[in-house]
C-alpha positions in Angstrom: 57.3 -28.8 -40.7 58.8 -30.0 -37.2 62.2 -29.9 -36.3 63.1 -33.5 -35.6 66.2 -35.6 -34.1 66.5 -39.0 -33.7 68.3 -39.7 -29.8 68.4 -42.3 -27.1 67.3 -41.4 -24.2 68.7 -42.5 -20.6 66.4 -44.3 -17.8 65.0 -41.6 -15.6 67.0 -42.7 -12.6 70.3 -42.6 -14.8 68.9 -39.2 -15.9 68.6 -38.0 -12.2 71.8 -39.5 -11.1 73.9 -37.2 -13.6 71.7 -34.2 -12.1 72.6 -34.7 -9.4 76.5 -35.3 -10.3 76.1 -32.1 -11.7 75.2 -29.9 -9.1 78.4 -28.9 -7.5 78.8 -27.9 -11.5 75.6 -25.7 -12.0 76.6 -22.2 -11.3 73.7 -19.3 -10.9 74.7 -17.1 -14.5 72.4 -15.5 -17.1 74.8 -17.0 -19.6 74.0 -20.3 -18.8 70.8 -22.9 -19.1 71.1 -26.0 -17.5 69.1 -28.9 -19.2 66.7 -30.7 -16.9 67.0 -34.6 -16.7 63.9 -35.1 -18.5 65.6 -33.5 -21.6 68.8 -35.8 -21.1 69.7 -37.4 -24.1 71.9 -39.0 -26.8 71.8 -37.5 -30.3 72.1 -39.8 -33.2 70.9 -37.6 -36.0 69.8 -34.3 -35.9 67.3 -34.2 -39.2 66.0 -30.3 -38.6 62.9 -29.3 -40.7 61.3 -31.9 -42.0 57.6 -32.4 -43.9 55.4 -34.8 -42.2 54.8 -36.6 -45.0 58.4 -37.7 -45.3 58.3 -38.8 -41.8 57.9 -42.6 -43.0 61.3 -42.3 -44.3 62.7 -41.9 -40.6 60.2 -44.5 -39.4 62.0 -46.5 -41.9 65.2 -46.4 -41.2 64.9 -46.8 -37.3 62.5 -49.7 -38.2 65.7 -51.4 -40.3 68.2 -50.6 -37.5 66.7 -51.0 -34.0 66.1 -54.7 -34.8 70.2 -55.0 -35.2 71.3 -53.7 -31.7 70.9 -55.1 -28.3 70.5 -52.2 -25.5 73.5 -50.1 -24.8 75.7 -49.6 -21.8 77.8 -47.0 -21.6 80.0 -45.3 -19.2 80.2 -41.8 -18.5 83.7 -40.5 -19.1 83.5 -37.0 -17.3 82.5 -33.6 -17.9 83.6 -32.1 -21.1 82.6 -28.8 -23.3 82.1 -28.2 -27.0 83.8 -26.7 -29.1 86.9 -27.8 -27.5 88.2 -24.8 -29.1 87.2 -20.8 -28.3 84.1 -20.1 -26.4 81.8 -23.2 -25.7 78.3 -24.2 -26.8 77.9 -26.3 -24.4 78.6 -28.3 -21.3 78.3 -32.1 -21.9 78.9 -35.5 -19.8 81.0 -37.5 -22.8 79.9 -41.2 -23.1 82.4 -44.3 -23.3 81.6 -46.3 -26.2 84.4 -49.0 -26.1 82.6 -51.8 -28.1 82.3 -49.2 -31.4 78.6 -50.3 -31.0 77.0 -46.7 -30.6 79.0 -45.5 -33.8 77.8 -48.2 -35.8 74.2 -47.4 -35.3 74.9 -43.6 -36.0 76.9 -44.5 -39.2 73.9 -46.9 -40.3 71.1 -44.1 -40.0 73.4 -42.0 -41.4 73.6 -44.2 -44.6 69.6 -45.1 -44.3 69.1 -41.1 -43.9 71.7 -39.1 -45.7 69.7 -39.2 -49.6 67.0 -38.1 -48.1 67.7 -35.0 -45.8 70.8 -33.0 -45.8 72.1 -34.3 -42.7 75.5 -32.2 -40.6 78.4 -33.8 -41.5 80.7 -34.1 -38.4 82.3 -37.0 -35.7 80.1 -38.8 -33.8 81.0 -38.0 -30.1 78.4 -39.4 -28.0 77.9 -37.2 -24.8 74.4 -36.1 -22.8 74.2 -32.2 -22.8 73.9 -30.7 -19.6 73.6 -26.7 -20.4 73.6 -24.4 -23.2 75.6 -21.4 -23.2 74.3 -18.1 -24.6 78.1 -16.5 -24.4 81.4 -16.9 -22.7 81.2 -18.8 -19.8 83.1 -19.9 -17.0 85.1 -22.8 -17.2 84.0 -26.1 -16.0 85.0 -26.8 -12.0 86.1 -29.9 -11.5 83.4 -32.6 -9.4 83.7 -35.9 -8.3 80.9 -38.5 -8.1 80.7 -42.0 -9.0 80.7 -43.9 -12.4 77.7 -43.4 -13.9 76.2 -46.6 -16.3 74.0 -45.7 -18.9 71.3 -48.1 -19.7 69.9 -47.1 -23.0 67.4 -49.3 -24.2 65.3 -47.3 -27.0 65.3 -45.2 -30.2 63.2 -42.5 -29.9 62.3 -39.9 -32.7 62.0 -36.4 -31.0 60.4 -33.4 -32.3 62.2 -30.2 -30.8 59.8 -26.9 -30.2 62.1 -24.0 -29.4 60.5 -21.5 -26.9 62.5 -18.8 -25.0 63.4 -21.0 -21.8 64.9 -23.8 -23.9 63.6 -26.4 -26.3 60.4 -29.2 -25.4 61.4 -32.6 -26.5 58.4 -34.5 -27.7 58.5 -37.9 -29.2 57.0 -39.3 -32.2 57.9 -42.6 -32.3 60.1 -44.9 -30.5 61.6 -48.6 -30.7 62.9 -50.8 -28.7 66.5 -52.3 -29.6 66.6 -55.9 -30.9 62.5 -55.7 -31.5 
């Protein structure tokens, strides 16, 4: 079995742009593990375990959908941390989908996906993570930068190794949008 997401990943000079956005952010604490730009990304669906023989079924369903969308733009809209609510998971950069665009893809894999794994059932916030936390951590400082544009042009199917430093992304398979 691999543990598998489906996300869209940001051009590698958009990914190094929000690095570097971030550094007045990144604070030196055992409690926290910054992300590196190469593991920036946009979670659609987070599928977890999965056989590789039902892989086809994911293939599937990105095959129906990427065809339907054009590439995204979206605008960062500052740093934010989830849960909003006690002690965060994570620190994130949230994402501006205006145009409802983004959503609708999620809510068609969703559809496409949900009889066939037992996928979470929460809101679609689309945000980049930028570090995990392993406890209580400080709060975010507040940073300046510019508006950062997100040029996301591709559907990618990860599979997520966890190793004590932090998870490898490697993709399996990736599409264009409007292929």
């Amino acid at each position: 079995m691999k543990r598998l997401f489906i996300a869209l990943p940001p051009r590698e000079e958009e990914a190094g742009a929000l690095w570097r956005q971030w550094e007045a952010r990144r604070v030196s604490s055992p409690r926290i593990r910054w992300l590196s730009p190469e593991n920036y990304h946009i979670t659609l669906i987070f599928l977890g375990p999965v056989e590789e023989e039902r892989f086809s079924l994911i293939a599937d369903a990105m095959d129906a959908a990427a065809p339907l969308y054009e590439p995204f733009i979206l605008n960062a809209a500052g740093a934010a941390r989830f849960p909003k609510r006690g002690d965060p998971r994570v620190y994130v950069e949230a994402l501006e989908d205006p145009s409802g665009r983004l959503s609708s893809l999620y809510s068609l894999l969703y559809r496409n996906l949900e009889r066939d794994f037992p996928l979470e059932k929460r809101k679609f916030l689309p945000h980049i993570t930028t570090a995990r936390l392993k406890s209580s951590s400080p709060p975010l400082p507040p940073c300046g930068g510019a508006a950062l544009v997100f040029h996301l042009d591709r559907m990618v199917l990860f599979e997520s190794l966890l190793h004590p430093d932090g998870a490898v992304y490697s993709p399996l398979y990736e599409l264009p949008f409007g292929s």
